[in-house]
C-alpha distance (Angstrom), angle and dihedral (degrees) to the residues before:
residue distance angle dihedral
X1 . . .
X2 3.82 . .
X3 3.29 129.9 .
X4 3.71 91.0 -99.0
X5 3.23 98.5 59.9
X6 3.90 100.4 41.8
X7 3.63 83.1 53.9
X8 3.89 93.8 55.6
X9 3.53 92.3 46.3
X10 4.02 94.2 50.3
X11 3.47 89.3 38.2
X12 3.76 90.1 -129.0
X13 3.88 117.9 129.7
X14 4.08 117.5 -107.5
X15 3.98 88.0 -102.4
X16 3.68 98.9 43.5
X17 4.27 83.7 59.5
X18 3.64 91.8 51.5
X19 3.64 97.3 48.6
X20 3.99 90.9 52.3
X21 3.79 87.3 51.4
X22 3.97 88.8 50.8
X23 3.71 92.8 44.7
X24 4.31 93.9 44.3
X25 3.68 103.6 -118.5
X26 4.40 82.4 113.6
X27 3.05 118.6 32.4
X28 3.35 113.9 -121.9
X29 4.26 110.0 -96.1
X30 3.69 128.0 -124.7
X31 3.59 123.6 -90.1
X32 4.21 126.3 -106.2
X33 3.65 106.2 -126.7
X34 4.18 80.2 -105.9
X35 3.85 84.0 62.7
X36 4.05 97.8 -102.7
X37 3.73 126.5 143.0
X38 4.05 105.7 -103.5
X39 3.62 104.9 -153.5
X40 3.86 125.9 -164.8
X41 3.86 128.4 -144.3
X42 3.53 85.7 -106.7
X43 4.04 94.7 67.6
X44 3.68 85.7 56.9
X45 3.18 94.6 56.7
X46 4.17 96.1 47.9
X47 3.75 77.5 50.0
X48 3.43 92.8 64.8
X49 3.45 97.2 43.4
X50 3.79 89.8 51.3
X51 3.54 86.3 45.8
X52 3.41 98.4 46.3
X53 4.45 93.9 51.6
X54 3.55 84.1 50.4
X55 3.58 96.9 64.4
X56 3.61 99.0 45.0
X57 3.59 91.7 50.6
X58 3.22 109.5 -92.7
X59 3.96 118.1 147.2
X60 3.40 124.4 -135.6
X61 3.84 103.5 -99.4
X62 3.28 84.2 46.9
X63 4.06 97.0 57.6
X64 3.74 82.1 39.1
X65 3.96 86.8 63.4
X66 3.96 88.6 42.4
X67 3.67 88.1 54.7
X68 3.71 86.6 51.1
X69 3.44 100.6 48.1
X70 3.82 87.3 32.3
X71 4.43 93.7 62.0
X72 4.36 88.7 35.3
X73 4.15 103.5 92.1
X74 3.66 89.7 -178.3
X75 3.21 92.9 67.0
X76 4.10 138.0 94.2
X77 2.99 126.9 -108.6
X78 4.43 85.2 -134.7
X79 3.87 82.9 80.5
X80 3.37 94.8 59.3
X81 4.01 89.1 40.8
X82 3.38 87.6 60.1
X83 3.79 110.7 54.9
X84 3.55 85.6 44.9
X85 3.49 97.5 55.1
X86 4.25 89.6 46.9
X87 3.72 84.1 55.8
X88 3.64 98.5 47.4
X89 3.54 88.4 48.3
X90 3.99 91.6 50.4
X91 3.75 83.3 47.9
X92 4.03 88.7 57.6
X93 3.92 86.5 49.3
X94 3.51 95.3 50.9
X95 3.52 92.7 41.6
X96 4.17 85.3 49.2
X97 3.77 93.3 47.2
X98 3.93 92.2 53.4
X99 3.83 97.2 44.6
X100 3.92 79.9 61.1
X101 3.92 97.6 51.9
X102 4.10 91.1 45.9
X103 3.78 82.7 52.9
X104 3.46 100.6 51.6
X105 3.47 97.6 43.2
X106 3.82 96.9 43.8
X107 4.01 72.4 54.7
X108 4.15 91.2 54.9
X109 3.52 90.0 38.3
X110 3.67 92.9 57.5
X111 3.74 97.1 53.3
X112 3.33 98.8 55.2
X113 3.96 110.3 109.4
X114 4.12 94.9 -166.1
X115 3.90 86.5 -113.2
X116 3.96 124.7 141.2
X117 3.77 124.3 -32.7
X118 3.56 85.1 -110.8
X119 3.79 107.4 55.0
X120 3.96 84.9 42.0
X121 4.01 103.5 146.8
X122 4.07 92.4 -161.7
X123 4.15 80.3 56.6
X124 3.66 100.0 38.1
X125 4.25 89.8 43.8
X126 4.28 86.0 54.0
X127 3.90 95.9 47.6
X128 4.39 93.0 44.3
X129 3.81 108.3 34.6
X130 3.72 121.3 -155.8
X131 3.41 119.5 -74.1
């Protein structure tokens, strides 16, 4: 199949395939004697996969290491248990680290009496940090 239709059936877009071919997480497809990319059911699938760790956070080393793990039979499934678990806990972080920004600017936001420009507490809190 072309890349077109690889593309639909991943649901990635046309440019998003190539760049995963350029970058080694698919490897790059044989050529049509006309010099297209001839994709097999099975790239749609990676794809998807790819696709699929990139919306639930997952970077792209990481999926790279999925992909590993993924295509290695001999290995447990623990390995896999335990990237996932590292990025859920880096999630939680994240997750941790934002709660704390929303608070503190919901905290700014709050002291700010609509006065002049220059006695602006959301301005004055950026330039002199807490201390």
């Amino acid at each position: 199949m072309k890349i077109g239709e690889v593309a639909e059936r991943s649901g990635c877009h046309p440019e998003t395939v190539r760049y995963y071919e350029r970058i080694g997480l698919l490897p790059e497809p044989p050529r049509t004697a006309g010099g297209y990319r001839d994709y097999r059911p099975a790239d749609a699938d990676r794809l998807r996969f790819i696709s699929r760790g990139r919306a639930l956070g997952f970077s792209l080393d990481e999926i790279r290491s999925l992909l590993g793990l993924a295509e290695d039979d001999d290995l447990s499934c623990g390995d896999v248990d335990r990237l996932a678990r590292g990025h859920l806990l880096d999630i939680r972080n994240r997750l941790n680290d934002l709660q704390r920004m929303a608070s503190e600017l919901e905290r700014v936001i709050g002291s700010c009496s609509g006065g002049e420009r220059g006695q602006c507490a959301i301005l004055d809190t950026l330039r002199h940090p807490p201390s």
